[in-house]
PyMOL Python script that loads the backbone (N, CA, C, O; Angstrom):
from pymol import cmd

cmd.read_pdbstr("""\
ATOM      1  N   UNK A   1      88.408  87.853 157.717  1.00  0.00           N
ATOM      2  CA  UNK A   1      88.397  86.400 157.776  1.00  0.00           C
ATOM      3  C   UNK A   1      89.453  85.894 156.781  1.00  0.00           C
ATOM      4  O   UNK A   1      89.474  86.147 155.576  1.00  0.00           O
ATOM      5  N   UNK A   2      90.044  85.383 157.246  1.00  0.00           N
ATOM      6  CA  UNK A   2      91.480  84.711 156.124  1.00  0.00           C
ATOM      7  C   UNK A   2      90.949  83.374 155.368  1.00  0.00           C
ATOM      8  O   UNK A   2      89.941  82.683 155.519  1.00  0.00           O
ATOM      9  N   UNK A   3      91.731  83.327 154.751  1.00  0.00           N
ATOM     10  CA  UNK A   3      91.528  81.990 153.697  1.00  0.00           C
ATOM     11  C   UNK A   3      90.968  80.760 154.067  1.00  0.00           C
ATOM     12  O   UNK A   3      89.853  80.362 153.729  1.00  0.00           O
ATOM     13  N   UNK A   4      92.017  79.996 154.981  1.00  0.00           N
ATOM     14  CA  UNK A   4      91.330  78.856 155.732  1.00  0.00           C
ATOM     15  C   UNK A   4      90.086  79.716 156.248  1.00  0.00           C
ATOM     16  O   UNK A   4      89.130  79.844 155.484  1.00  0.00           O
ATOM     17  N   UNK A   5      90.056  80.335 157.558  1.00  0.00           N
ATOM     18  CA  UNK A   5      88.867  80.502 157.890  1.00  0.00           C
ATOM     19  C   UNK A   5      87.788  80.062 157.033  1.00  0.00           C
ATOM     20  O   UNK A   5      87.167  79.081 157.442  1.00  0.00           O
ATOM     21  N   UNK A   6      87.353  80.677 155.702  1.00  0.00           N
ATOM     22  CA  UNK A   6      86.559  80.878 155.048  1.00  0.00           C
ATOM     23  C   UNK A   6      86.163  79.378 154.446  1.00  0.00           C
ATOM     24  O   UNK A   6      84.985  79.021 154.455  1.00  0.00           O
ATOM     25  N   UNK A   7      87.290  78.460 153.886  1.00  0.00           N
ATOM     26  CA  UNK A   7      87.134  77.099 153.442  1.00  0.00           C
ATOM     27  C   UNK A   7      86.752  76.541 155.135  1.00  0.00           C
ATOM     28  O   UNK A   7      85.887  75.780 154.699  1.00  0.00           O
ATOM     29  N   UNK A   8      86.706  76.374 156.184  1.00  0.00           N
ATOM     30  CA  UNK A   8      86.154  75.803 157.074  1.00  0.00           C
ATOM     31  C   UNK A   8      84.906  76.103 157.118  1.00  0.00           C
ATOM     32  O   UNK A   8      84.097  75.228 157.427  1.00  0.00           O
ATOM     33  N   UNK A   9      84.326  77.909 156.698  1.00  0.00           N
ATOM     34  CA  UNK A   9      83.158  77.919 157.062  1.00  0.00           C
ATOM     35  C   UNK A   9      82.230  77.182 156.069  1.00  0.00           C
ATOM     36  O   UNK A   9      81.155  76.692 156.414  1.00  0.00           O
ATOM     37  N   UNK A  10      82.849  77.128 154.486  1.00  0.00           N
ATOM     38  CA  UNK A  10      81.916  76.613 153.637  1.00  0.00           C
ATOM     39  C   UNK A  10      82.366  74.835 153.644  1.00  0.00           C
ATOM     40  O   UNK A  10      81.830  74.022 152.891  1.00  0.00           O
ATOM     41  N   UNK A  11      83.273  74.539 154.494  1.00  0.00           N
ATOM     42  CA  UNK A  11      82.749  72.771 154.364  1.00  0.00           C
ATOM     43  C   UNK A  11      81.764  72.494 155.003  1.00  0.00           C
ATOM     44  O   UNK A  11      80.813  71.739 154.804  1.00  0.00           O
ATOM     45  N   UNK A  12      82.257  73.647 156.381  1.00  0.00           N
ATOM     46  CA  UNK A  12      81.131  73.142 157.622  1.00  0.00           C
ATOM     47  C   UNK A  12      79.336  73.102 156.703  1.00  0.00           C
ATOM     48  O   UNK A  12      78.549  72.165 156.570  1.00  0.00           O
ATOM     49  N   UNK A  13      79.270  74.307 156.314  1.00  0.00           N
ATOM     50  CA  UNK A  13      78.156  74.590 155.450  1.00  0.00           C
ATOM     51  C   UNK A  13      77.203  73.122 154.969  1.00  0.00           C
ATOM     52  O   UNK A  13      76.037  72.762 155.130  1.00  0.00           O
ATOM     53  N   UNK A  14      78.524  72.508 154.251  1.00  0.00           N
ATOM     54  CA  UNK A  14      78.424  71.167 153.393  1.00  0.00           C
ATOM     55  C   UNK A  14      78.095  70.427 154.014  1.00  0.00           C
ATOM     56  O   UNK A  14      77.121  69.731 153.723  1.00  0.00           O
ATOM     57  N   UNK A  15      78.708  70.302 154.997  1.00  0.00           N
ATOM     58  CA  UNK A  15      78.745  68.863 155.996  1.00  0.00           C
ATOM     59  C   UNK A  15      77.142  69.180 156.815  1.00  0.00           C
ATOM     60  O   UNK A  15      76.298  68.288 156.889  1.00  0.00           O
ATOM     61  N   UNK A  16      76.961  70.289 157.269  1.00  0.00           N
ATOM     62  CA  UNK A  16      75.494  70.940 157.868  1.00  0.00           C
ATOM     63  C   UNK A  16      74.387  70.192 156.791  1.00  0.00           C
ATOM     64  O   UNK A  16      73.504  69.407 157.135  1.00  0.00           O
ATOM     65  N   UNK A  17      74.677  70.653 155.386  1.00  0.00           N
ATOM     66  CA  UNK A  17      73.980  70.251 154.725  1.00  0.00           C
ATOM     67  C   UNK A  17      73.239  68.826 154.375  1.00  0.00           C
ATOM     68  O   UNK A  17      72.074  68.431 154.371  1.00  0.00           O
ATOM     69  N   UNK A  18      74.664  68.206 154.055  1.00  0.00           N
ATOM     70  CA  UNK A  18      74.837  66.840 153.434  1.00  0.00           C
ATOM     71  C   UNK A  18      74.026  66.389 154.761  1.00  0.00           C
ATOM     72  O   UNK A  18      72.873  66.013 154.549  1.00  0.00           O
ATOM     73  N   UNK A  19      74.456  66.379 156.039  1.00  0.00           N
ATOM     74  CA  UNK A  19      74.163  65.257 156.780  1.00  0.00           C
ATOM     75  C   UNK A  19      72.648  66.038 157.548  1.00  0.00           C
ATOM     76  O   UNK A  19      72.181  65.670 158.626  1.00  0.00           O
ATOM     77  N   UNK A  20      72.228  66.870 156.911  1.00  0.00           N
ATOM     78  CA  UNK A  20      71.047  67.205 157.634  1.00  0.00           C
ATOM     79  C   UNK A  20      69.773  66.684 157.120  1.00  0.00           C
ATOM     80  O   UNK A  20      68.727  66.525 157.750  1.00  0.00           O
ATOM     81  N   UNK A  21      70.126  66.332 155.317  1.00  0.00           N
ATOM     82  CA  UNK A  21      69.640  65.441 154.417  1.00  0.00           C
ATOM     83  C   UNK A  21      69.738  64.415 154.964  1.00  0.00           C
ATOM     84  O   UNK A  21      68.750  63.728 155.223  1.00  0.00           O
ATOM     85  N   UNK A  22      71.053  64.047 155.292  1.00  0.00           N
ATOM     86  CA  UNK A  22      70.840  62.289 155.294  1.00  0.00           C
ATOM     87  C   UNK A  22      69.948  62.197 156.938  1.00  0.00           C
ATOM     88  O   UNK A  22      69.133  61.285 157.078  1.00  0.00           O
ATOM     89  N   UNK A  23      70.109  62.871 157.722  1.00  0.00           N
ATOM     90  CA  UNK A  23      69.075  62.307 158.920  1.00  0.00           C
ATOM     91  C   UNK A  23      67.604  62.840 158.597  1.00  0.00           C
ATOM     92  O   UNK A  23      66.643  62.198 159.021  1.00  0.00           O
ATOM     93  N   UNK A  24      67.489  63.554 158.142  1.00  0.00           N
ATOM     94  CA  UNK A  24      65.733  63.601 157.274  1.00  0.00           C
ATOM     95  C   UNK A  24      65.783  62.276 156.413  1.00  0.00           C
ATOM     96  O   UNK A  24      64.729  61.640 156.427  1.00  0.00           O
ATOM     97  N   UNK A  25      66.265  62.028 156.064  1.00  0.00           N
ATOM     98  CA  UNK A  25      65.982  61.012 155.019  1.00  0.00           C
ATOM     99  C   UNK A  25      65.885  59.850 155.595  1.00  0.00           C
ATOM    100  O   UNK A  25      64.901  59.233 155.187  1.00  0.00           O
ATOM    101  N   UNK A  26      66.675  59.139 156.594  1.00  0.00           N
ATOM    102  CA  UNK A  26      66.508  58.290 157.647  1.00  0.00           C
ATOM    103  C   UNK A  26      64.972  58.146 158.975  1.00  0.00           C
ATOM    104  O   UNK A  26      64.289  57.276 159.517  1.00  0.00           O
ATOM    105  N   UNK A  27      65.119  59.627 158.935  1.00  0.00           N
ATOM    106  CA  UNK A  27      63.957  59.550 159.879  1.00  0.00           C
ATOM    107  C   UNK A  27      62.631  59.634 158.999  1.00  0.00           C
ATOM    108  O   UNK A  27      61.667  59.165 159.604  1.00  0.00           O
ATOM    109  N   UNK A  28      62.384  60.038 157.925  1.00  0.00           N
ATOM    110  CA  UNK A  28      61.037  59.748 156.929  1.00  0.00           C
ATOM    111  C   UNK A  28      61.021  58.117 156.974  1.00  0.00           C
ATOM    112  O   UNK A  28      60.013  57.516 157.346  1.00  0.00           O
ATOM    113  N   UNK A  29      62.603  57.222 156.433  1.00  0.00           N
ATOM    114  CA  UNK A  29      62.716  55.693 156.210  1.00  0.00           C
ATOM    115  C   UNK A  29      61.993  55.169 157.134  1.00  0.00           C
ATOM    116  O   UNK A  29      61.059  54.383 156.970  1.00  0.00           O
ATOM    117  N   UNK A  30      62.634  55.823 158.675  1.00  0.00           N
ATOM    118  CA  UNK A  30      61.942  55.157 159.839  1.00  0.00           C
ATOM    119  C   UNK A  30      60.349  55.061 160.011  1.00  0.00           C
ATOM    120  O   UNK A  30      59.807  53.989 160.282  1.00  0.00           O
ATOM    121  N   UNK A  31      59.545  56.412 159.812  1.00  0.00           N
ATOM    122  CA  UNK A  31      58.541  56.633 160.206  1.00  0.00           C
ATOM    123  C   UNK A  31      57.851  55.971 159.148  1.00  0.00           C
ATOM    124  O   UNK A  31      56.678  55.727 159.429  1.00  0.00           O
ATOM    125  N   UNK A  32      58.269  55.563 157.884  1.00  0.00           N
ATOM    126  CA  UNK A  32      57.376  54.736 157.051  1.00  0.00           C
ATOM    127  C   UNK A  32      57.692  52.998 157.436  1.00  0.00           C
ATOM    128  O   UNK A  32      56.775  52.177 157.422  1.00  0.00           O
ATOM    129  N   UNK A  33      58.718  52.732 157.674  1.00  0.00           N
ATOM    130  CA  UNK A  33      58.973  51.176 158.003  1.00  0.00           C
ATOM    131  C   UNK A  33      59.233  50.681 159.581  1.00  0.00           C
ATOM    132  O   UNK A  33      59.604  49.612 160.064  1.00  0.00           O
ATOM    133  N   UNK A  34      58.855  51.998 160.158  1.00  0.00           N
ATOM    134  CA  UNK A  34      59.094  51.669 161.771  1.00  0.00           C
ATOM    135  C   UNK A  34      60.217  50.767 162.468  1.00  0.00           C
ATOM    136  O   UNK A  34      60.242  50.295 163.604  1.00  0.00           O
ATOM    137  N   UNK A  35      61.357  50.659 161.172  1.00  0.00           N
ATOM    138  CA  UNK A  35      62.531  49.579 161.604  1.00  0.00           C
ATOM    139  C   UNK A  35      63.782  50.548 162.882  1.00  0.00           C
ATOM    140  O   UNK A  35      64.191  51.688 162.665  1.00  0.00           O
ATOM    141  N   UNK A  36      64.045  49.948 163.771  1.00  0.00           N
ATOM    142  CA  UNK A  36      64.490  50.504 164.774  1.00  0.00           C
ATOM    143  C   UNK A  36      66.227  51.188 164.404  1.00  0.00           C
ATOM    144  O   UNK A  36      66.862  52.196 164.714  1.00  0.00           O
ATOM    145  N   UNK A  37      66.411  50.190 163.735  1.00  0.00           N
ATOM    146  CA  UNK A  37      67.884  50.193 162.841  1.00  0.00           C
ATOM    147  C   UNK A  37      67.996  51.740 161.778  1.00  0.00           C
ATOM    148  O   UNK A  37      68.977  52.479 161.698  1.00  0.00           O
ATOM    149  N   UNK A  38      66.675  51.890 161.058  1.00  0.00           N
ATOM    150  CA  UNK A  38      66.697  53.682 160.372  1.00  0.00           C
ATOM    151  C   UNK A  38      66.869  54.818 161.447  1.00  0.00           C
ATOM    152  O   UNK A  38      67.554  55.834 161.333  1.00  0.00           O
ATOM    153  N   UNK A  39      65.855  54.300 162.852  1.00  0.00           N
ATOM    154  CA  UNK A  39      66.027  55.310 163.930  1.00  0.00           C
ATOM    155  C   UNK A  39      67.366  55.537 164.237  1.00  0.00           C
ATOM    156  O   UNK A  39      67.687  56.725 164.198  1.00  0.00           O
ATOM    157  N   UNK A  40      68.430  54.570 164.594  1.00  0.00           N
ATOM    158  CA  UNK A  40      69.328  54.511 165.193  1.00  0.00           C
ATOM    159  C   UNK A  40      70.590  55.020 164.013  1.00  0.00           C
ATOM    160  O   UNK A  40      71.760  55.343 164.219  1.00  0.00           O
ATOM    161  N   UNK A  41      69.997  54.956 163.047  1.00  0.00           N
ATOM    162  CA  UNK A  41      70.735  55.559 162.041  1.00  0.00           C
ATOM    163  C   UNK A  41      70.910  57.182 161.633  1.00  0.00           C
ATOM    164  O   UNK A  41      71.875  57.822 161.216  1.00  0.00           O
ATOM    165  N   UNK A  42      69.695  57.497 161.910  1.00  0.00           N
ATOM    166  CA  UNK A  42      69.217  58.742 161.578  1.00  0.00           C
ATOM    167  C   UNK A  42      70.078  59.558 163.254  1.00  0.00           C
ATOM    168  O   UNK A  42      70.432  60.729 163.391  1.00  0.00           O
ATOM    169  N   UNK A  43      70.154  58.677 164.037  1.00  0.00           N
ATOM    170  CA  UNK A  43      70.539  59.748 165.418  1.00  0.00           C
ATOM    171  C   UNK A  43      71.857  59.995 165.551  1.00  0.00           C
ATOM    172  O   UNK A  43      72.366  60.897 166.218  1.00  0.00           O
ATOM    173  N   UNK A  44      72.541  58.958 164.731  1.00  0.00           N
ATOM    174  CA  UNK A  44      73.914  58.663 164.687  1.00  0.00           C
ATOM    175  C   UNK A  44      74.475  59.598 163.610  1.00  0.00           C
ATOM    176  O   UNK A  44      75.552  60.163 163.803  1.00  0.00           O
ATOM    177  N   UNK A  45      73.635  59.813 162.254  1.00  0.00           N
ATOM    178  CA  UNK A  45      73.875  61.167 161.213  1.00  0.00           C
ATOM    179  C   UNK A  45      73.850  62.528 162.231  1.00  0.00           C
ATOM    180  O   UNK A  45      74.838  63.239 162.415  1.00  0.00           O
ATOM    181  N   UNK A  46      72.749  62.709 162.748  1.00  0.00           N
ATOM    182  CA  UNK A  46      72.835  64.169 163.434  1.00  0.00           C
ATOM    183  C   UNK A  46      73.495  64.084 164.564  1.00  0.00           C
ATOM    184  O   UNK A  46      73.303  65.111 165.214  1.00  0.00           O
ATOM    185  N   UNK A  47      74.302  63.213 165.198  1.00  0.00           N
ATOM    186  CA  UNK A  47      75.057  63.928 166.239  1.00  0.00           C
ATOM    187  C   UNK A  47      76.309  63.957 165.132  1.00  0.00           C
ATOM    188  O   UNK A  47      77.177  64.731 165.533  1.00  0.00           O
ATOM    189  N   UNK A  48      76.476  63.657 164.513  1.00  0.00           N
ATOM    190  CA  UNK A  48      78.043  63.696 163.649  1.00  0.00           C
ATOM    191  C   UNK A  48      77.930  65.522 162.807  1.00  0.00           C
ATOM    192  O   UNK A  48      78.839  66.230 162.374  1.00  0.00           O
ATOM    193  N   UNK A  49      76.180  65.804 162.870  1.00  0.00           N
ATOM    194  CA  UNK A  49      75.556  66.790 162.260  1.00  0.00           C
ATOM    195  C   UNK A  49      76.016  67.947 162.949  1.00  0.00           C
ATOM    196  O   UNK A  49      76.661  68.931 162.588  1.00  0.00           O
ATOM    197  N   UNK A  50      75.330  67.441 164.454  1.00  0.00           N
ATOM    198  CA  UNK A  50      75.139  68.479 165.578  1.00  0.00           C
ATOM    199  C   UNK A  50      76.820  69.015 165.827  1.00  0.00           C
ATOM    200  O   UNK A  50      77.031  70.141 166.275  1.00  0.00           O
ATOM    201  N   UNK A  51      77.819  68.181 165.521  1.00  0.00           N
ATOM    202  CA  UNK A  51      78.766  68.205 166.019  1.00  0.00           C
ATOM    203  C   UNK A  51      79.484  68.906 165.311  1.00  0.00           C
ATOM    204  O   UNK A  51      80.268  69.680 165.859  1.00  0.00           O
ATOM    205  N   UNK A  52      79.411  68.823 163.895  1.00  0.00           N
ATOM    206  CA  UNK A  52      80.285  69.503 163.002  1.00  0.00           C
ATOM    207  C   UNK A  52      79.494  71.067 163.221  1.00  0.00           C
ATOM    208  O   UNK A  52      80.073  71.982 162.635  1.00  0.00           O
ATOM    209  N   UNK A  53      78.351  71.423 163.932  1.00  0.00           N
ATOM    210  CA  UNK A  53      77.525  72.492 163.744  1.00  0.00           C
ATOM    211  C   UNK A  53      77.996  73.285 164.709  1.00  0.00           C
ATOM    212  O   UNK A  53      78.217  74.482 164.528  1.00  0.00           O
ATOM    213  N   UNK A  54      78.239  72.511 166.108  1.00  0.00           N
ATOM    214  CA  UNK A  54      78.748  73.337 167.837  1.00  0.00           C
ATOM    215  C   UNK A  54      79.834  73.660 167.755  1.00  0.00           C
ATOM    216  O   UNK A  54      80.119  74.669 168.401  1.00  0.00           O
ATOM    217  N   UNK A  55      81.033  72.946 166.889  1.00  0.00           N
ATOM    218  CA  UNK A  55      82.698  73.117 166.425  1.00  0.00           C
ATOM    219  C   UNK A  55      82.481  74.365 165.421  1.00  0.00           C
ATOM    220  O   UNK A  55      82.986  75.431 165.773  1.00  0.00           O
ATOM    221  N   UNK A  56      81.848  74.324 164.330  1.00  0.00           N
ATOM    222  CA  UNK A  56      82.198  75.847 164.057  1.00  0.00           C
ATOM    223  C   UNK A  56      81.295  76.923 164.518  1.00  0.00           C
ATOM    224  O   UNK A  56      81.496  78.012 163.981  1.00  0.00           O
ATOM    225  N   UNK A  57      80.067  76.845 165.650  1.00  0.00           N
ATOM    226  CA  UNK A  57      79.978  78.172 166.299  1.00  0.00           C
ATOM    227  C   UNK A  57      80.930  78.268 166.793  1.00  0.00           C
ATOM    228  O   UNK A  57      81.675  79.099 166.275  1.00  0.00           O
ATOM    229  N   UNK A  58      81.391  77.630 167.849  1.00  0.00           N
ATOM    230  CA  UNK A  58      82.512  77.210 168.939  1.00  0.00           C
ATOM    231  C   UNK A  58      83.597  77.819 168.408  1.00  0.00           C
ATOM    232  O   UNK A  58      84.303  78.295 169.297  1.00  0.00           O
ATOM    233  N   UNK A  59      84.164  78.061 166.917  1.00  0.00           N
ATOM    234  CA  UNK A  59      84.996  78.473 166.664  1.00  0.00           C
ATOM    235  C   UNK A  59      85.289  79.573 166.485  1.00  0.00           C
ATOM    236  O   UNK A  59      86.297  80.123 166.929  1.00  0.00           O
ATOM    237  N   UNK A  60      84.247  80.169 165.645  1.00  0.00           N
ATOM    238  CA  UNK A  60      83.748  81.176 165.000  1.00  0.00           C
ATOM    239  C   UNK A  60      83.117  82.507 165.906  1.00  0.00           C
ATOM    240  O   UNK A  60      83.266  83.709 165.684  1.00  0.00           O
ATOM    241  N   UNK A  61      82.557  82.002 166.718  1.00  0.00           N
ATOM    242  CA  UNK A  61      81.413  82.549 167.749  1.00  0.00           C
ATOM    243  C   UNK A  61      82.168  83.194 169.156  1.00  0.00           C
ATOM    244  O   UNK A  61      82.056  84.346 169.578  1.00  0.00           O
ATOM    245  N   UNK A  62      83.073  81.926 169.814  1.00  0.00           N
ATOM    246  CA  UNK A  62      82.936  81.927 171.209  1.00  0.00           C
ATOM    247  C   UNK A  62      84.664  81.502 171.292  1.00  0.00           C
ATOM    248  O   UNK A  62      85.219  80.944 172.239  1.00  0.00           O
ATOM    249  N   UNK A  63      85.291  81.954 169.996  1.00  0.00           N
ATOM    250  CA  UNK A  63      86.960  82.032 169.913  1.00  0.00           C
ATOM    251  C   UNK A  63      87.328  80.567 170.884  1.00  0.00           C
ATOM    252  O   UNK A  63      88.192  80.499 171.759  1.00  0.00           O
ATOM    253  N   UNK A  64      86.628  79.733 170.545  1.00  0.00           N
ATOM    254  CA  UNK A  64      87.616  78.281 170.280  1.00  0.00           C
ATOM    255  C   UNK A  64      88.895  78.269 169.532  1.00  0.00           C
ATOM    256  O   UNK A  64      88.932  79.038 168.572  1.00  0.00           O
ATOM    257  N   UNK A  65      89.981  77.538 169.775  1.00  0.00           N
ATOM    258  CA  UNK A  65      91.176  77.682 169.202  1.00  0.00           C
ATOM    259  C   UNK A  65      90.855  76.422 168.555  1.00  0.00           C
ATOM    260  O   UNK A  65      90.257  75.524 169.147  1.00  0.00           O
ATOM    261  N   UNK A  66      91.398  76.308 166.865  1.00  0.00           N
ATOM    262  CA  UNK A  66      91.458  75.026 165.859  1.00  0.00           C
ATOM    263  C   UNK A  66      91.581  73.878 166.693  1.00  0.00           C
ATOM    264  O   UNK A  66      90.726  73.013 166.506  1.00  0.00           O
ATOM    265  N   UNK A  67      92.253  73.708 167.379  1.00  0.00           N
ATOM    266  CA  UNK A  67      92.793  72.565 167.564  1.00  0.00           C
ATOM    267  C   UNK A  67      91.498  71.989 168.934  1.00  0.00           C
ATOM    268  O   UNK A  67      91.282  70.798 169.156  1.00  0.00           O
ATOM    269  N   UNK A  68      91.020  72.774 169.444  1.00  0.00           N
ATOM    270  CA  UNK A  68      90.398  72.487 170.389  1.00  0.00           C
ATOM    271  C   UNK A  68      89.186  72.176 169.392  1.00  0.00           C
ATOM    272  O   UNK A  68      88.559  71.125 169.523  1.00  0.00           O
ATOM    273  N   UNK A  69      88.937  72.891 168.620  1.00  0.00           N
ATOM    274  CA  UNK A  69      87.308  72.971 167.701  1.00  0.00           C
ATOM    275  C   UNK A  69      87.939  70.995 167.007  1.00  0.00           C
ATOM    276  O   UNK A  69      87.359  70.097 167.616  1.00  0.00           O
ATOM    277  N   UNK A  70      88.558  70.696 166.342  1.00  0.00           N
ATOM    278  CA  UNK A  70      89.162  69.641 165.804  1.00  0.00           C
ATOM    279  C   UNK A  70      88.786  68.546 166.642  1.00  0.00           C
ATOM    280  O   UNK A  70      88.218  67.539 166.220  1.00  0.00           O
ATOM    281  N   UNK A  71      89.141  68.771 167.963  1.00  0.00           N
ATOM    282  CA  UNK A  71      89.171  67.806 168.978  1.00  0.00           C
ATOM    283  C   UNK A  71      87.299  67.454 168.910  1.00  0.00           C
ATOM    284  O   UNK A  71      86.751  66.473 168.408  1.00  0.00           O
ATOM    285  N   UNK A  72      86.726  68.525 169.537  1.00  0.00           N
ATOM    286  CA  UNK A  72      85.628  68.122 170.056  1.00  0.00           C
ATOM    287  C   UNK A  72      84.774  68.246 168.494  1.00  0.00           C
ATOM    288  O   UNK A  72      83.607  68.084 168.851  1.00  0.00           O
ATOM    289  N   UNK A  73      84.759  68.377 167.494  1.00  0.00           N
ATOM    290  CA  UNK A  73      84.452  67.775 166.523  1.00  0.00           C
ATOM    291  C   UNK A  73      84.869  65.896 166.256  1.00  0.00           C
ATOM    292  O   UNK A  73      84.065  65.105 165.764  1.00  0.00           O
ATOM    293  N   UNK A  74      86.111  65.568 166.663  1.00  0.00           N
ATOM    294  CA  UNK A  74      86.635  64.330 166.279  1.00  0.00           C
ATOM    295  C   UNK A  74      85.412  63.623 167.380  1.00  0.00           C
ATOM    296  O   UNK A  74      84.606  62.778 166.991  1.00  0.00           O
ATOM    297  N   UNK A  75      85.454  64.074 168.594  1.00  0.00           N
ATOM    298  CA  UNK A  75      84.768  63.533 169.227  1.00  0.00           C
ATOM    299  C   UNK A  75      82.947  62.850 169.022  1.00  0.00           C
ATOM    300  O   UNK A  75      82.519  61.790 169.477  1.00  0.00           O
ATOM    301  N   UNK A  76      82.270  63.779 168.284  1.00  0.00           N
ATOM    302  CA  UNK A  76      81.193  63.974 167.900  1.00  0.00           C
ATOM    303  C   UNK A  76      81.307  62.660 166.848  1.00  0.00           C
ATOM    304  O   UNK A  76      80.741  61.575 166.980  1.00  0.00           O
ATOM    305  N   UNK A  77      82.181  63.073 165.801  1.00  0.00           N
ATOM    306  CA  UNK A  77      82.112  61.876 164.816  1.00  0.00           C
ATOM    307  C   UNK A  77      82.637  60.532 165.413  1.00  0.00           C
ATOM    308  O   UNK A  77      82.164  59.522 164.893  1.00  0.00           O
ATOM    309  N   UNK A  78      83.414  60.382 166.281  1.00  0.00           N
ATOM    310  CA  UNK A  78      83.541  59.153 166.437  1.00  0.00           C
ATOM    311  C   UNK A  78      82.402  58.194 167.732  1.00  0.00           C
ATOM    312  O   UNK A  78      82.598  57.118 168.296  1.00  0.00           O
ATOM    313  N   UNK A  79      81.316  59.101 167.812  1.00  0.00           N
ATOM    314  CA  UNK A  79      79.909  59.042 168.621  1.00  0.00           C
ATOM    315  C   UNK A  79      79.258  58.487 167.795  1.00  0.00           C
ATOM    316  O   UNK A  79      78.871  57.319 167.800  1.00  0.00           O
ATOM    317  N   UNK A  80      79.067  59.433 166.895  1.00  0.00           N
ATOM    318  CA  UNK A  80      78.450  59.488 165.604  1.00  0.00           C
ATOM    319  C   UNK A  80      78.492  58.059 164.676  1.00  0.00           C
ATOM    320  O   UNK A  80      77.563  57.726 163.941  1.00  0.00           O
ATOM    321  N   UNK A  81      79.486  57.443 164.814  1.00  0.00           N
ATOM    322  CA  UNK A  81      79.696  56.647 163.824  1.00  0.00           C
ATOM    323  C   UNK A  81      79.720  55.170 164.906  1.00  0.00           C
ATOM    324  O   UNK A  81      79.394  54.072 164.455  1.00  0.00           O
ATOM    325  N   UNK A  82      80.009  55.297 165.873  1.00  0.00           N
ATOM    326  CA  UNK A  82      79.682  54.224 166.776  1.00  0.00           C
ATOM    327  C   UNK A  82      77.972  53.760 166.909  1.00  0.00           C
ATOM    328  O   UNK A  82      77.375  52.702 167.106  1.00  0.00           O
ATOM    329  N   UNK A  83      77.753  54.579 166.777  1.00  0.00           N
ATOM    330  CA  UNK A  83      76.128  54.496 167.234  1.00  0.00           C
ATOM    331  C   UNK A  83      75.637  53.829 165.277  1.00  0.00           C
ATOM    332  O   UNK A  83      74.851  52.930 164.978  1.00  0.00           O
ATOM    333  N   UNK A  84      76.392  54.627 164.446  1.00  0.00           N
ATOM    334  CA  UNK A  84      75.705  54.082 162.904  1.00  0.00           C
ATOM    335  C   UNK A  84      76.464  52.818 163.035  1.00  0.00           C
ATOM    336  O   UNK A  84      75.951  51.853 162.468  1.00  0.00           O
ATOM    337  N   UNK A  85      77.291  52.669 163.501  1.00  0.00           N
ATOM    338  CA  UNK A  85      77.906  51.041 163.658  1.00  0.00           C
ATOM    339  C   UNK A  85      77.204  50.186 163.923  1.00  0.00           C
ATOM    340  O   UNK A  85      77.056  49.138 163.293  1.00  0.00           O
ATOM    341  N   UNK A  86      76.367  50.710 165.456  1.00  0.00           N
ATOM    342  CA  UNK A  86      75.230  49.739 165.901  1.00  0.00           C
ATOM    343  C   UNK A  86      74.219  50.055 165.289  1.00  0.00           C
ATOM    344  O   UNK A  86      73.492  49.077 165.467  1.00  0.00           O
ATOM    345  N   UNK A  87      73.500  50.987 164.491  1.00  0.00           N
ATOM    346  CA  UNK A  87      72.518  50.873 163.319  1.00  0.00           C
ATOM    347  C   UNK A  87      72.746  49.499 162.381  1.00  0.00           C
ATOM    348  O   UNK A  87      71.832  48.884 161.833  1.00  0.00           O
ATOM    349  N   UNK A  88      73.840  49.237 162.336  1.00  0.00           N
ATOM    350  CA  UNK A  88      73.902  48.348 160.978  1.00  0.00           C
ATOM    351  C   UNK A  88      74.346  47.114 161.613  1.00  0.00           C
ATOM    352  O   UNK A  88      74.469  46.174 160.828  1.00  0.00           O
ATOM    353  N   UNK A  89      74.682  46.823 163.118  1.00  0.00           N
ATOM    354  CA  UNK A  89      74.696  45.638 163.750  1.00  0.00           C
ATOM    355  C   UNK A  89      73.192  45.203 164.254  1.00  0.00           C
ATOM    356  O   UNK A  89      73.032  44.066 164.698  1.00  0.00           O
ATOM    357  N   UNK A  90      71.973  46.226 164.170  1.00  0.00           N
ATOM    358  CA  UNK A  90      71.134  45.441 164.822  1.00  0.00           C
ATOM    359  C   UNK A  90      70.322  45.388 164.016  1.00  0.00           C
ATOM    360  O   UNK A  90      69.222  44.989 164.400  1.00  0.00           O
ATOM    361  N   UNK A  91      70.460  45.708 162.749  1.00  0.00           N
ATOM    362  CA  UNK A  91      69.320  45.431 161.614  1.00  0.00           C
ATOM    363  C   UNK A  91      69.776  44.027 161.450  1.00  0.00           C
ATOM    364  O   UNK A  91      68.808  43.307 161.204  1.00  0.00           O
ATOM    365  N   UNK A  92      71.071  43.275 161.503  1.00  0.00           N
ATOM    366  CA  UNK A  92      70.765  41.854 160.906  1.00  0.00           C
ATOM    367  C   UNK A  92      69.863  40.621 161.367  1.00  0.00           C
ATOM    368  O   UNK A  92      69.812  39.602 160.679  1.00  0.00           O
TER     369      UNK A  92
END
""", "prot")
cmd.dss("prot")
cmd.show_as("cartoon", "prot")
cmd.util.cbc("prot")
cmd.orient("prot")
């Protein structure tokens, strides 16, 4: 495994991490304040989750080429962040 390789596998790691926290943490918010806006928040963390997770099996696993893994990662997050967009448009 070469250099990059290895720094992709431990951001992915991070990013697995970080955002697997933040949609637990959203979905506890929800289930205590039943506000629809934590739900929609919490779904919008794990597909940005799920996504950074399928890009490096995908890479790693099932010989995706970077640029393709990049792509359908970009894709995920910009799902991801549309949907936390409308988390924070329909709480007002």
């Amino acid at each position: 495994m070469t250099d990059l390789m290895m720094a992709i596998v431990v951001v992915k790691s991070i990013i697995l991490l970080l955002g697997g926290g933040i949609t637990y943490i959203a979905y506890k918010a929800y289930r205590r304040t039943g506000a629809a806006s934590l739900r929609v928040l919490g779904v919008g963390f794990g597909i940005i989750t799920l996504g950074a997770l399928l890009t490096g099996i995908a890479n790693q696993f099932l010989s995706v080429s970077l640029e393709a893994g990049v792509l359908i990662n970009s894709v995920f997050v910009a799902v991801g962040l549309a949907i936390i967009m409308y988390s924070l448009y329909i709480q007002q």
